[in-house]
Each structure stands twice: as structure tokens, then as C-alpha cells.
C-alpha positions in Angstrom: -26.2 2.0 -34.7 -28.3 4.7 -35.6 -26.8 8.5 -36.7 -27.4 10.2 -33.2 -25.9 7.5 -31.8 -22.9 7.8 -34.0 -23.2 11.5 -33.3 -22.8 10.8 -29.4 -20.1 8.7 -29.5 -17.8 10.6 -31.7 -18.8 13.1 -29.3 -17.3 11.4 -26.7 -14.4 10.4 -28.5 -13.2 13.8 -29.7 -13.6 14.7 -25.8 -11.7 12.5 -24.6 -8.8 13.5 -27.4 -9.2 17.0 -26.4 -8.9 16.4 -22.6 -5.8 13.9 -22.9 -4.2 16.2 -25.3 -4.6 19.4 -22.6 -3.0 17.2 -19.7 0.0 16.0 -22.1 0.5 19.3 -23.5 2.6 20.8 -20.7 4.4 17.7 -20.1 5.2 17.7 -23.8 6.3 21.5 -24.0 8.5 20.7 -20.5 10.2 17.9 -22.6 10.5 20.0 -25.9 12.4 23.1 -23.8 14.8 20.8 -22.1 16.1 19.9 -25.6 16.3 23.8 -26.8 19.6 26.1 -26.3 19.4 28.9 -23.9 18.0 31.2 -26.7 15.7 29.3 -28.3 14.0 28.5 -24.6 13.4 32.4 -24.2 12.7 33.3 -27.5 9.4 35.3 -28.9 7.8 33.6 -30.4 8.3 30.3 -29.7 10.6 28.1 -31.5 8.8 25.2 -33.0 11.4 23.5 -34.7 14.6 23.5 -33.7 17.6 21.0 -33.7 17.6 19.1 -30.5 20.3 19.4 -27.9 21.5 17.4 -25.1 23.6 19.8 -23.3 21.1 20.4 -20.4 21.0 17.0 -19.4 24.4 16.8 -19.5 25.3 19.8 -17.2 22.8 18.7 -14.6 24.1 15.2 -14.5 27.9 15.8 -14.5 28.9 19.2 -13.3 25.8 19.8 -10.4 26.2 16.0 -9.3 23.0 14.8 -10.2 24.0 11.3 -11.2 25.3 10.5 -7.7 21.6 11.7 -6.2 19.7 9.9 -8.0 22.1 6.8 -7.5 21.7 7.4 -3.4 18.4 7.6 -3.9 17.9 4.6 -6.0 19.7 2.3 -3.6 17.8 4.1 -0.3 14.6 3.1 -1.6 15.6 0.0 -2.7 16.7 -1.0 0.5 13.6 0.6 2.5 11.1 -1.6 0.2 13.0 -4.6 0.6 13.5 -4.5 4.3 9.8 -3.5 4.9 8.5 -6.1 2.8 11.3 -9.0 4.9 10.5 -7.8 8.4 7.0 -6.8 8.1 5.2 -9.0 6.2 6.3 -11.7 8.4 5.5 -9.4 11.3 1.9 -8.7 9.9 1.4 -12.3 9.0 2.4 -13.6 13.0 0.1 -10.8 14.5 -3.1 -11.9 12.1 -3.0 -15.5 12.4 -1.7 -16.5 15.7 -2.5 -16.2 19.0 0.4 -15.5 21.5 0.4 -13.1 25.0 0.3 -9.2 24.4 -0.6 -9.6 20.7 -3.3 -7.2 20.9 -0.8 -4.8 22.9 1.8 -5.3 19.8 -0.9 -4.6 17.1 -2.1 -1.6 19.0 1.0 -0.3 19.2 2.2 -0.6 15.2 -1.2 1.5 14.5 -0.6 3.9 17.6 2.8 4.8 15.4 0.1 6.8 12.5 -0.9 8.9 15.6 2.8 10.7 16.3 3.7 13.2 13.5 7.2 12.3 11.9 8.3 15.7 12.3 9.1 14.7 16.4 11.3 12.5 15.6 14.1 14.8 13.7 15.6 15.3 16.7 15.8 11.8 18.3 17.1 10.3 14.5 19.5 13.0 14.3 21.0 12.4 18.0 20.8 8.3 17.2 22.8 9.2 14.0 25.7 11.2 15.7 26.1 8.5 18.6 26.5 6.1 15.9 28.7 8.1 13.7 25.8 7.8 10.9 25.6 11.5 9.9 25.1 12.1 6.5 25.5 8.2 5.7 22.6 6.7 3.4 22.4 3.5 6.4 20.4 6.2 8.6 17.7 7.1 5.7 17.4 3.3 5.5 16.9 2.9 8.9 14.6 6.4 9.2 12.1 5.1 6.2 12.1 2.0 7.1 9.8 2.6 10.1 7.2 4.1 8.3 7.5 1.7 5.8 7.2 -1.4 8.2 4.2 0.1 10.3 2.4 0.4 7.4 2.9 -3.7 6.2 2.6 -5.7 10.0 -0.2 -3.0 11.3 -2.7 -5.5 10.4 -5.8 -6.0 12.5 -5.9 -9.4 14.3 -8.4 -11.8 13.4 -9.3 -14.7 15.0 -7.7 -18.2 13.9 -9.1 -20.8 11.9 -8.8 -23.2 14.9 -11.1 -20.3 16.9 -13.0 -19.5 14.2 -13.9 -24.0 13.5 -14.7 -23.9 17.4 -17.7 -21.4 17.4 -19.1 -23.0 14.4 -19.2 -27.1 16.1 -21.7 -29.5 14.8 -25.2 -30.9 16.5 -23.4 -33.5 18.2 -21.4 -31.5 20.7 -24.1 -30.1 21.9 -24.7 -30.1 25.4 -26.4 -33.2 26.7 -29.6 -32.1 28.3 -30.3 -29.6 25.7 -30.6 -32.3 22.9 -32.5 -34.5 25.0 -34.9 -31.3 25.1 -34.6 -30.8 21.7 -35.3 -34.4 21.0 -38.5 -34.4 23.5 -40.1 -31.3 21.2 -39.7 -33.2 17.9 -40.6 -36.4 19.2 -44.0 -34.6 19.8 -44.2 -31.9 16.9 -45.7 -32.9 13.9 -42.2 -34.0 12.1 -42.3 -37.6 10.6 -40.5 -40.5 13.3 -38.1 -41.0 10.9 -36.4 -37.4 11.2 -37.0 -37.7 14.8 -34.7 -40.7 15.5 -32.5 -39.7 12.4 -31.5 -36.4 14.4 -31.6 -37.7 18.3 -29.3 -40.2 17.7 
């Protein structure tokens, strides 16, 4: 490796280290401050070393209820991902691969659901949840998600099926009669050897 290209690469290299350390940087100062006290945080200048602290994190998670969000919302997602990956990748997979009446008018209608804006639908969810006594209950989120979740896994396009698909593609022989026989009457007088002739108008 010659010098300029030594030159280039450490170029490249101390760029790269320059670029990665500006986007850690204020991820790495947001980390630092949570671990101050409240005068050390607003200080001027800026406290570099300090004695860490773990009060923050435990006034957000015990007296303002954190915990217990992030639990709900732990087991909400949970629940969406599993239920959109059980009913629609079976969903998807039945639309794809086999043929059946109005499965065209099923696919259209999984895609037509990207057209409405979710905003709409406040309303209905929120009269559904109060008929079934699911106001502020995490069942309804479930149930809410998991419809965008599910178009997004069985709105697969149909494609034909491999029995379809093996049709349009049928050998020589199932050809129709009185075209081979015309085919066969060419070849028997082109220039092709008898051999080939007889070997394909059998």
C-alpha cells in the first residue's frame, strides 16, 4: 500500500470516528445528566465528573407510575405481534396460494384498509369499547392495533398456483392434434435430418 493510499484511508477512518462520535455525543450527554443531582444538571459550567446518582430513575419509576406503563405496554405489544403473526400469516398464506370464490375480492379489500386514515376510526373503537364495557382496558388496544398489524401480514398479492402455473407451461405432446401434424409436415420437408423428424412427430 503506497503512502497516499495510507493517507486516504486514515482519512476515512478518522471521518468516520468524528461522525459516530457527533451522533453518540448527545445520547451520551442525555445519559450522563440523568445520573447528575438537580444542581449539578444546571450548573455553569458543566459538571464533568460527578458521583453518579440513581434517584431520577427512581422517582420516575415509583412515585409517577412509570413501571406499570411500561408493563402495559410491554404486554400490549406483545400480544398485537403475536396475534398478527397467528391470524395473518395464515390469512396471507390462504389468499397467495389457493384459489377459492371472492379471493380477489378479499385481497382487495385487506389493501383497500391502507386507503382509510386511522384517525376515522376513534370514534367507532371508542363506541365498540363502551358497548363492551372495554374502556380503558388494555384488551381494546390489542384488538385496535391488531388490525393494522394484520392488514399489513395477509395483504399479500395473489399469485397464481403451482398447479396453474405447471398448466401454461405443458409439454410437446399435449399439443393440439392437427397442429403437430402441421408441425410435423414442415420438418418432414425442411432441411432437418429424418432422424429428428420422426424423433419429434412421434
Amino acid at each position: 500500500m503506497t503512502a497516499k493510499r495510507r493517507a486516504e484511508a486514515a482519512l476515512v477512518v478518522l471521518s468516520a470516528i468524528v461522525l459516530v462520535v457527533i451522533a453518540l455525543f448527545p445520547i451520551a450527554w442525555m445519559f450522563a445528566t440523568s445520573l447528575k443531582t438537580d444542581n449539578q444538571i444546571f450548573s455553569v459550567p458543566p459538571v464533568w465528573i460527578f458521583h453518579p446518582t440513581f434517584e431520577h430513575y427512581r422517582h420516575v419509576l415509583a412515585d409517577l407510575g412509570m413501571a406499570s406503563a411500561l408493563e402495559n405496554s410491554l404486554i400490549v405489544g406483545v400480544s398485537t405481534t403475536v396475534l398478527a403473526i397467528v391470524l395473518g400469516a395464515p390469512a396471507g398464506y390462504a389468499i397467495a396460494r389457493f384459489r377459492f370464490r371472492f379471493r380477489r375480492d378479499v385481497w382487495f379489500w385487506f389493501i383497500s384498509n391502507d386507503m382509510m386514515i386511522p384517525i376515522i376510526l376513534v370514534i367507532p373503537y371508542f363506541l365498540i369499547a363502551r358497548t363492551l364495557h372495554l374502556i380503558n382496558s388494555p384488551l381494546m388496544l390489542v384488538l385496535a392495533y391488531r388490525r393494522s398489524r394484520s392488514r399489513s401480514s395477509s395483504g399479500s398479492r395473489p399469485i397464481s398456483s403451482p398447479r396453474s402455473r405447471a398448466s401454461s407451461t405443458r409439454p410437446r405432446s399435449s399439443m393440439a392434434p392437427a397442429a403437430s401434424r402441421s408441425l410435423c409436415a414442415s420438418r418432414s420437408r425442411s432441411r432437418f435430418p429424418a432422424s429428428r423428424s420422426r424423433q419429434f412427430c412421434r
